[in-house]
C-alpha positions as CSV (number, residue, x, y, z in Angstrom):
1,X,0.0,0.0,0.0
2,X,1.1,3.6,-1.2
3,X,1.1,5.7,1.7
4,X,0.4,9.5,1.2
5,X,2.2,10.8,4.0
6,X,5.7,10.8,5.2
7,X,7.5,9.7,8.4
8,X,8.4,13.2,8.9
9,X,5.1,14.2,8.4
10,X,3.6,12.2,11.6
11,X,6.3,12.3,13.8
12,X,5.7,16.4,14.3
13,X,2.4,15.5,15.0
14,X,1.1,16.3,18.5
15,X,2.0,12.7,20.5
16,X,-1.3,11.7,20.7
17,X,-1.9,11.7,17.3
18,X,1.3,9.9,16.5
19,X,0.3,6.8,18.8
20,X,-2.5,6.7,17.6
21,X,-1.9,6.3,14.1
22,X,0.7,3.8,14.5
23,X,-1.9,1.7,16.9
24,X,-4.4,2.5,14.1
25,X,-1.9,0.7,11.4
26,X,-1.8,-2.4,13.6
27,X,-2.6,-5.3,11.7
28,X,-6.2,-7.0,12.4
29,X,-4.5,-10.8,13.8
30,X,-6.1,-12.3,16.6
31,X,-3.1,-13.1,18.6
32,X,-4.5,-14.0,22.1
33,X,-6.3,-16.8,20.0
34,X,-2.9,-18.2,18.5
35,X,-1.4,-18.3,22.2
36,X,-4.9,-19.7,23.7
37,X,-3.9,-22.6,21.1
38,X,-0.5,-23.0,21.8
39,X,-1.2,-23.3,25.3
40,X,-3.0,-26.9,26.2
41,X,-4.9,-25.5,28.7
42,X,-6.3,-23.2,27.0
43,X,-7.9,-25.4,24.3
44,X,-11.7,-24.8,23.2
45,X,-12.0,-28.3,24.8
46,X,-11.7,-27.0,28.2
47,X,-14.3,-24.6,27.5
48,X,-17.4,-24.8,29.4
49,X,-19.6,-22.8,26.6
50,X,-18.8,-25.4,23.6
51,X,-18.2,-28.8,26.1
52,X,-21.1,-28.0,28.7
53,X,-21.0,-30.4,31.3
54,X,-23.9,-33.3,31.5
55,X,-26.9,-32.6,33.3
56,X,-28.2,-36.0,34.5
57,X,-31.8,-37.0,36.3
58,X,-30.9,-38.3,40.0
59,X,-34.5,-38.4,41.3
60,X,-38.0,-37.7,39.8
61,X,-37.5,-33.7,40.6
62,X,-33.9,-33.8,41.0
63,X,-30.7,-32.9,38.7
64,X,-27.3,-32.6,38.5
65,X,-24.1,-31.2,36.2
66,X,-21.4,-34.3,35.9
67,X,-18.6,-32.5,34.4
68,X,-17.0,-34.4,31.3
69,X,-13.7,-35.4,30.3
70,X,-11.7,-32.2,28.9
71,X,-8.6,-34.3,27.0
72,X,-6.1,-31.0,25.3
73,X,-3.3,-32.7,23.1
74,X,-0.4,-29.7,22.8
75,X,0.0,-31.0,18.9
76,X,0.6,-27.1,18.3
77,X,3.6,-27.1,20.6
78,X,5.2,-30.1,19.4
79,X,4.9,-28.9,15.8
80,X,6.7,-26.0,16.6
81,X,9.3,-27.4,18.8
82,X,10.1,-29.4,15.9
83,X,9.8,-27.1,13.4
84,X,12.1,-24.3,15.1
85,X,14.1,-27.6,15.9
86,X,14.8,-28.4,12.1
87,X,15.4,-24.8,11.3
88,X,18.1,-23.7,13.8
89,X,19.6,-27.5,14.5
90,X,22.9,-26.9,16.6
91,X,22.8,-23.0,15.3
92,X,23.7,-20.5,13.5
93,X,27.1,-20.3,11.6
94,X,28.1,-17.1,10.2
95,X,30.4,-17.7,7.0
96,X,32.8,-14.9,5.5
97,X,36.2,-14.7,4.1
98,X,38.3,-12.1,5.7
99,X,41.0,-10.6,3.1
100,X,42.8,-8.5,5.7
101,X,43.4,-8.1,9.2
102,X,40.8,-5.2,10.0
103,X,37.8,-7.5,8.5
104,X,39.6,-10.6,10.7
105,X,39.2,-8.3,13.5
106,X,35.4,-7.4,12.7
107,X,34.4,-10.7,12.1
108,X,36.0,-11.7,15.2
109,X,34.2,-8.8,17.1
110,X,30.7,-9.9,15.7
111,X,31.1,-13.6,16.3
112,X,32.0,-12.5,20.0
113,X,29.1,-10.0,20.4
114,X,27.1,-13.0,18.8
115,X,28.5,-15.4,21.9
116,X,28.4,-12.6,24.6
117,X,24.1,-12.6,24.0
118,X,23.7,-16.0,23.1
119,X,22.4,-15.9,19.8
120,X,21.9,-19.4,19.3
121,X,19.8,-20.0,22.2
122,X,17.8,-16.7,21.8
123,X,17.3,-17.7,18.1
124,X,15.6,-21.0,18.8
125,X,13.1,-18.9,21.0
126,X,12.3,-16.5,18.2
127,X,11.9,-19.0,16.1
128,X,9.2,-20.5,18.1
129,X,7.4,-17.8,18.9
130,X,7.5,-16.5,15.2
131,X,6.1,-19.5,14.0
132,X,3.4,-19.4,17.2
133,X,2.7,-15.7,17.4
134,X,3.3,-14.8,13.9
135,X,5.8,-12.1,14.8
136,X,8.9,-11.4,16.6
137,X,11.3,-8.3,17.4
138,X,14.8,-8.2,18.4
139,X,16.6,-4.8,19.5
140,X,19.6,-4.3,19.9
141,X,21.2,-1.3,21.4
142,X,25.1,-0.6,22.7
143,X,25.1,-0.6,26.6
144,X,28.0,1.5,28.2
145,X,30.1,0.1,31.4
146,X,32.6,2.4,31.9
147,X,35.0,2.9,29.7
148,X,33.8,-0.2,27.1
149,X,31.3,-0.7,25.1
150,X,29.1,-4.0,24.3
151,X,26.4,-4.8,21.8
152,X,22.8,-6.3,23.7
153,X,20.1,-7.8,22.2
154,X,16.1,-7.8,24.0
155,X,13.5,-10.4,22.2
156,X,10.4,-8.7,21.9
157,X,7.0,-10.6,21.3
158,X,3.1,-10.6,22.1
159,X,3.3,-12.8,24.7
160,X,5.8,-10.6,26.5
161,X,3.3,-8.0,26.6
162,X,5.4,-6.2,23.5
163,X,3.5,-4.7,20.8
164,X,4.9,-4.0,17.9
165,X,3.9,-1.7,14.8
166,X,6.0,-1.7,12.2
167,X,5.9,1.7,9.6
168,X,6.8,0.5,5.7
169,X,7.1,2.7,2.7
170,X,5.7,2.4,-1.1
171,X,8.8,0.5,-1.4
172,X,8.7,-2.2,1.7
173,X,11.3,-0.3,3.6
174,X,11.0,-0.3,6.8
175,X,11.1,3.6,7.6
176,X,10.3,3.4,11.7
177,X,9.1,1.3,14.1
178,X,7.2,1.7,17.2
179,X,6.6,-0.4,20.5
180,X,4.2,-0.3,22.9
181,X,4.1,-1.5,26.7
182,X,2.9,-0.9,30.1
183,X,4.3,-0.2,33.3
184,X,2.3,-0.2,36.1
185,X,-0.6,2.0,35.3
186,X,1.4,4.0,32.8
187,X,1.5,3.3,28.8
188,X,4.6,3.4,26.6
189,X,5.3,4.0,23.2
190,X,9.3,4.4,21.8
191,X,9.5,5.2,17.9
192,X,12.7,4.6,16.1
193,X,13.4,6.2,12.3
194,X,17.0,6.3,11.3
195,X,17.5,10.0,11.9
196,X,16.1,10.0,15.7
197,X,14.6,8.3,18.5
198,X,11.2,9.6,20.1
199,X,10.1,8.5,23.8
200,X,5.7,9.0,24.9
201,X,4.8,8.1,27.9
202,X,0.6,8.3,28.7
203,X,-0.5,9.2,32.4
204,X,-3.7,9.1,33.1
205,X,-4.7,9.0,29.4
206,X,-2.4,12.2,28.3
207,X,-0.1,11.5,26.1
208,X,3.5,13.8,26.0
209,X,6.4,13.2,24.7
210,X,9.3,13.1,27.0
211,X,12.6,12.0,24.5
212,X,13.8,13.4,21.0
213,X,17.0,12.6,20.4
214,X,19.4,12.0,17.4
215,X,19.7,8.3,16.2
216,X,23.8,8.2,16.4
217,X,23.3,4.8,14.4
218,X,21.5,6.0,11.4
219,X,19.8,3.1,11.6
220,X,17.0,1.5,12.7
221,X,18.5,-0.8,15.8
222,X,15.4,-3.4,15.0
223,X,15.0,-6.8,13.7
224,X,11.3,-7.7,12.6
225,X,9.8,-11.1,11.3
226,X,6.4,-11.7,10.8
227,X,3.9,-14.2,8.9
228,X,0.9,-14.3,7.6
229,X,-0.3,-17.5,10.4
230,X,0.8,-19.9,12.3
231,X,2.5,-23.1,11.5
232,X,-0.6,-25.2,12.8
233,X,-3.6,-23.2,10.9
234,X,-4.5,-25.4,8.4
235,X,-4.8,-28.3,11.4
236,X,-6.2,-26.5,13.7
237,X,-9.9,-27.9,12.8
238,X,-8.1,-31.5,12.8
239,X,-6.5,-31.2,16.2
240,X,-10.2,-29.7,17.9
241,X,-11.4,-33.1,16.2
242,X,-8.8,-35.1,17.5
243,X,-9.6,-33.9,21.5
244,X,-13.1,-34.1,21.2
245,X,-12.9,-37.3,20.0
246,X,-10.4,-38.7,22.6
247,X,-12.9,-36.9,25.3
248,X,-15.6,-38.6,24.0
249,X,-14.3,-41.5,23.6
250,X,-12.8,-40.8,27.8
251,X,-16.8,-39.9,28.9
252,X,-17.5,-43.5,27.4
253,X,-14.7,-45.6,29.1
254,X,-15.8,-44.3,32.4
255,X,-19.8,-45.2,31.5
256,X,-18.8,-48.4,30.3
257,X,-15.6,-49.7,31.4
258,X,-17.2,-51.0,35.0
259,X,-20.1,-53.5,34.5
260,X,-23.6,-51.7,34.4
261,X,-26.4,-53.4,35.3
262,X,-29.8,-52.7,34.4
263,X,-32.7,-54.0,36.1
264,X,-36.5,-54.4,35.6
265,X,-38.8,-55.8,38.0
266,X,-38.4,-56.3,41.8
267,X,-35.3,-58.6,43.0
268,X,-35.4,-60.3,46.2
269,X,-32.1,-61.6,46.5
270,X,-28.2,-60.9,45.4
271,X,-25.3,-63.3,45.6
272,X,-22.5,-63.1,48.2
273,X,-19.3,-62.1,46.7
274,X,-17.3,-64.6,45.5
275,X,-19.9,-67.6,45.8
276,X,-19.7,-70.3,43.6
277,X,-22.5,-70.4,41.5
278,X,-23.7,-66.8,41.2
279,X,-27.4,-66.1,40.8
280,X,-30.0,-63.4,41.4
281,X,-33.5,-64.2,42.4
282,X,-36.4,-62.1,41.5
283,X,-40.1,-61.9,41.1
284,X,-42.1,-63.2,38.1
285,X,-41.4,-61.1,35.3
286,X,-38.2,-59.2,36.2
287,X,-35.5,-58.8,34.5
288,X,-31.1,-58.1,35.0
289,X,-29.2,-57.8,32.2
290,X,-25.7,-56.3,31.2
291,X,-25.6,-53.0,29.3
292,X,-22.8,-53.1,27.1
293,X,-21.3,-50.1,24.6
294,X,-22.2,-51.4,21.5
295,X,-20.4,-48.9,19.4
296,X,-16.8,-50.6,17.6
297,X,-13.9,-49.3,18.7
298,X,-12.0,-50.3,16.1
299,X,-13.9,-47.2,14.5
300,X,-12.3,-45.0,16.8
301,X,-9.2,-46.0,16.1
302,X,-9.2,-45.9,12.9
303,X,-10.2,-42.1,12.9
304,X,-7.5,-41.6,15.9
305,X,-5.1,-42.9,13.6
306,X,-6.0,-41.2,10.3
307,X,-6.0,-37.6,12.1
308,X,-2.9,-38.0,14.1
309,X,-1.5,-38.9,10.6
310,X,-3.1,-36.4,8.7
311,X,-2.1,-33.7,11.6
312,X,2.1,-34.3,11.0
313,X,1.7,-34.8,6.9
314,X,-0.2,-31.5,6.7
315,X,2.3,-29.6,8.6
316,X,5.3,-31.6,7.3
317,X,6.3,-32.8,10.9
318,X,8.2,-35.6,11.0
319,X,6.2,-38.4,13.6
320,X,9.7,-39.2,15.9
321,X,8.0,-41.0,18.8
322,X,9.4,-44.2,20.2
323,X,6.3,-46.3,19.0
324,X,7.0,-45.1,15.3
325,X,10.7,-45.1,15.5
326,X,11.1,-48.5,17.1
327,X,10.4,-50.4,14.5
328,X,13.1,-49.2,12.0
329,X,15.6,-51.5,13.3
330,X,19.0,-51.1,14.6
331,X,20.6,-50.2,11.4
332,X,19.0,-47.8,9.2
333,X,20.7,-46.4,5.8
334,X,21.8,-42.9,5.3
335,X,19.8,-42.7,2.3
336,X,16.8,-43.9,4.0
337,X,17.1,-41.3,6.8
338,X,17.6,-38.8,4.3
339,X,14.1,-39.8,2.5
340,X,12.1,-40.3,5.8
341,X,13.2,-36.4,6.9
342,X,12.7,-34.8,3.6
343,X,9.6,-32.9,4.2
344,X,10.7,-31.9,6.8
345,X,13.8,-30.8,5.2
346,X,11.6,-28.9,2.5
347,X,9.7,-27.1,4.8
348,X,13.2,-26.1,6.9
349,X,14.4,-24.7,3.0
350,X,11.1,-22.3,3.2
351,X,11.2,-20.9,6.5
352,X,15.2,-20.4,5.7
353,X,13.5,-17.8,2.7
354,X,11.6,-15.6,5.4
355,X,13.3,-16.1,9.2
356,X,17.0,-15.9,7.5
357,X,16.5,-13.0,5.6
358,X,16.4,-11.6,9.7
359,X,19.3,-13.3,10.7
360,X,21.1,-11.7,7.6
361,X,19.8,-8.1,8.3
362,X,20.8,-9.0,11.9
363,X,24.5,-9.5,11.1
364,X,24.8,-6.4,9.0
365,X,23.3,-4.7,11.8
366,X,25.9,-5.9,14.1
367,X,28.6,-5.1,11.6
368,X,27.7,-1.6,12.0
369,X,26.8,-1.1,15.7
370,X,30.6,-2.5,15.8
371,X,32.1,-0.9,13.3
372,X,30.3,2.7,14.9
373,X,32.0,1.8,18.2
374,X,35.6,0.8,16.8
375,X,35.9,3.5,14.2
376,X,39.2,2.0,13.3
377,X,37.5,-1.8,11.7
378,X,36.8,-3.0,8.2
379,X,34.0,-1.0,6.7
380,X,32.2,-3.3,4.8
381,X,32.6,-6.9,4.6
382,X,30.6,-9.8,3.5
383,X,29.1,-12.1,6.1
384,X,26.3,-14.5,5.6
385,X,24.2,-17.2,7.8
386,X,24.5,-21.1,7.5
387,X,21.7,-22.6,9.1
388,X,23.2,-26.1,10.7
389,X,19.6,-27.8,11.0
390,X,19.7,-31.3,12.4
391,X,19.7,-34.3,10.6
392,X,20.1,-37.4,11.5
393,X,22.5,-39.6,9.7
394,X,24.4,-43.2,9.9
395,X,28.0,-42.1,10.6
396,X,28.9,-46.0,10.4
397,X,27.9,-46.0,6.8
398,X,29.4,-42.6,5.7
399,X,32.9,-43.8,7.2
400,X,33.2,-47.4,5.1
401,X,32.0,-45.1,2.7
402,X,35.1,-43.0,2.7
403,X,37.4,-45.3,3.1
404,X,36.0,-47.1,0.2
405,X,36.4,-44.0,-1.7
406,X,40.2,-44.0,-0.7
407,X,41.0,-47.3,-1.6
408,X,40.9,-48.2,2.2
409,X,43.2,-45.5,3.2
410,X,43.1,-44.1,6.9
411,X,40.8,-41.3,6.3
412,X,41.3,-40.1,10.4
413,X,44.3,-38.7,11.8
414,X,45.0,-39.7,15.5
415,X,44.8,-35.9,16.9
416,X,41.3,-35.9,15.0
417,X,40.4,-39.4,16.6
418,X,41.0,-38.1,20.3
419,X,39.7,-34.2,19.9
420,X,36.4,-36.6,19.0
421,X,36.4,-39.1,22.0
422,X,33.4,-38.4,23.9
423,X,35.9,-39.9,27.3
424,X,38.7,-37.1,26.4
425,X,38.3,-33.8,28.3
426,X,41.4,-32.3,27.0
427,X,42.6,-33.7,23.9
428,X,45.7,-32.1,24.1
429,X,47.1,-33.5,27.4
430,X,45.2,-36.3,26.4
431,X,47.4,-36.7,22.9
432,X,50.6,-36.1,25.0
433,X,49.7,-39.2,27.4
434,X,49.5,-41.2,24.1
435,X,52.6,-40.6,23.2
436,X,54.2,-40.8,26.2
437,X,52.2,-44.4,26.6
438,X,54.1,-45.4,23.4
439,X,57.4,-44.6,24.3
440,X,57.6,-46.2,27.6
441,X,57.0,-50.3,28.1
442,X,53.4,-50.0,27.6
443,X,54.0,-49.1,23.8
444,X,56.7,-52.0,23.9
445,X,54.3,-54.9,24.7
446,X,52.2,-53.9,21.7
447,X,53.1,-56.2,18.4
């Protein structure tokens, strides 16, 4: 969408006027609803309004509300989990080829800053709630402790109680961004642009503005991803079919599972418990029977079965429980792994388009937050993400592999083999010990 007026333009606006027309650009996305169905608890199931309890006849004049089983299945948590789990893997390598010893230096100074706020770790949790809450924030801003300087980074999101209103151009550009928050009984808005950084603050339901300072940056210190829904929206209707059935299917084990007798007629006489010979007396004409669920449960399982399937084909999510995974055997091909995770793969390749083209902007943004604090560093230099996502693979295989390849060559050097041991804490001392082993009498006894 065109827009007609420029940033410059509302920001000398009075401050009520500018919050309210970034609130009034907020998009229209129910996000309380996407968190109500990431949470299990908060699943339609457990609400009274659409699963009323059962009213049930006690007495001739009597009734009473027997609440029913409420069964929540977090299937929206675990396909995130996996999801963000398949797109970050064991992180987030930046790649970059420094040509001299000032772009050494800055790439050394970003991969450090990148450590120092734990990237990795913070860029599984965006990734989750990204692909929950549809967007995500990160800020980062240069905090001063006396004489040095550090690059920080904040994660904002919904669920955080963050909200976020992005300003774009007629071109896409992101031109300023605002967020919104609450302290106590006081309401906060900060706007960025890339010339300056404004501060409101609302008090009583006046809002002034109390900051307007230059943007030293030039730049807009704000990272924002969005999507258009959730990675569990086209299930959603599948999974509130899968808990009603399961509660159903719960309100009829607890009916049924215990014998239910029914009776007609007056009985005079029960058996004792444990006699031999059970039997039940009773007047001309009555009548005790068993009632028994007539309805198949082989039914039920079948339909359990197709939706759980058709919940993790739909949103590409590879089914890795111990009842599916058991029966693969003790030995399973590379190749085969490979096949088993590669929709899972392709949908890792598509969120790579949209949540790396972040972590890219991120990096330059870090290369010049740096290079603004150490005047004297490379000025431009090319860095770019590698995504590392997990998957799994037979190591066994790939190794006779190689050394098939080689003509059955060692492929391995033995300071390779020990910086590998899983029992070696410190593969240098440990490499020492080795060699030391080998020149005394207990590398003598060895043929």
């Amino acid at each position: 969408m065109t827009e007609t007026i420029t940033i410059e333009e509302i920001m000398a606006q009075p401050p009520f006027k500018v919050v309210e027309y970034f609130k009034s650009r907020r998009a229209s996305r129910d996000l309380k609803k996407y968190i109500d169905q990431y949470d299990a608890n908060s699943h339609a199931i457990h609400d009274t309004l659409q699963r009323p309890n059962k009213i049930v006849k006690v007495d001739d004049d009597i009734t009473k509300s027997v609440p029913v089983a409420r069964l929540s299945v977090p299937f929206q948590k675990l396909i995130v989990d996996r999801a963000a789990a398949f797109l970050i893997g064991e992180g987030v390598k930046i790649i970059a080829d420094p040509a001299s010893d000032a772009e050494q230096q800055l790439l050394e100074a970003v991969k450090k800053a990148w450590h120092d706020n734990k990237c990795d770790y913070k860029t599984r949790q965006m990734a989750r709630t990204w692909m929950s809450e549809t967007e995500v924030a990160e800020y980062w801003y240069v905090q001063k402790k006396g004489k040095e300087q550090r690059l920080r980074m904040q994660v904002w999101s919904h669920s955080a109680s963050d909200h976020m209103y992005p300003y774009f151009d007629e071109y896409g550009d992101m031109v300023a961004f605002a967020r919104g928050y609450t302290i106590g009984r006081n309401e906060y808005m900060d706007v960025w642009t890339a010339d300056r950084i404004y501060n409101y603050e609302s008090e009583g339901g006046l809002w002034q503005l109390t900051k307007d300072e230059p943007n030293l940056l030039n730049k807009i210190p704000v990272i924002y991803y969005t999507r258009d829904d959730v990675e569990w929206e086209d299930v959603q209707p599948l999974i509130e079919r899968f808990e009603k059935m399961i509660s159903d299917y719960a309100d009829a084990n607890d009916y049924f599972s215990s014998p239910l007798v029914f009776v007609q007629g007056e009985i005079t006489g029960f058996a004792e418990k444990g006699e031999q010979g059970k039997m039940i007396t009773g007047t001309e004409g009555s009548d005790v029977r068993y009632i028994t669920w007539d309805q198949a449960p082989e039914a039920i399982k079948l339909e359990k079965e197709t939706l759980q399937e058709l919940i993790f084909s739909m949103t590409q999510t590879p089914d890795i429980s111990f009842q599916q995974m058991k029966g693969l055997g003790a030995s399973v091909s590379g190749i085969a792994l490979r096949l088993m995770f590669m929709d899972a793969s392709l949908k890792t390749l598509r969120h790579q388009e949209e949540f790396g083209e972040g972590i890219q902007r991120r990096i330059n943004l870090m290369q010049h937050m740096i290079k603004v604090i150490e005047p004297g560093l490379a000025q431009d230099m090319s860095m770019e993400p590698e995504f590392t996502f997990y998957m799994p693979g037979n190591d066994e295989e790939l190794i006779r592999m190689l050394v098939t390849a080689t003509g059955g060559r060692a492929i391995l050097s033995r300071k390779t083999a020990i910086e590998n041991n899983p029992f070696v804490m410190n593969a240098q001392r440990e490499q020492e010990d080795v060699m030391a082993d080998e020149a005394g009498d207990f590398g003598n006894i060895v043929p």
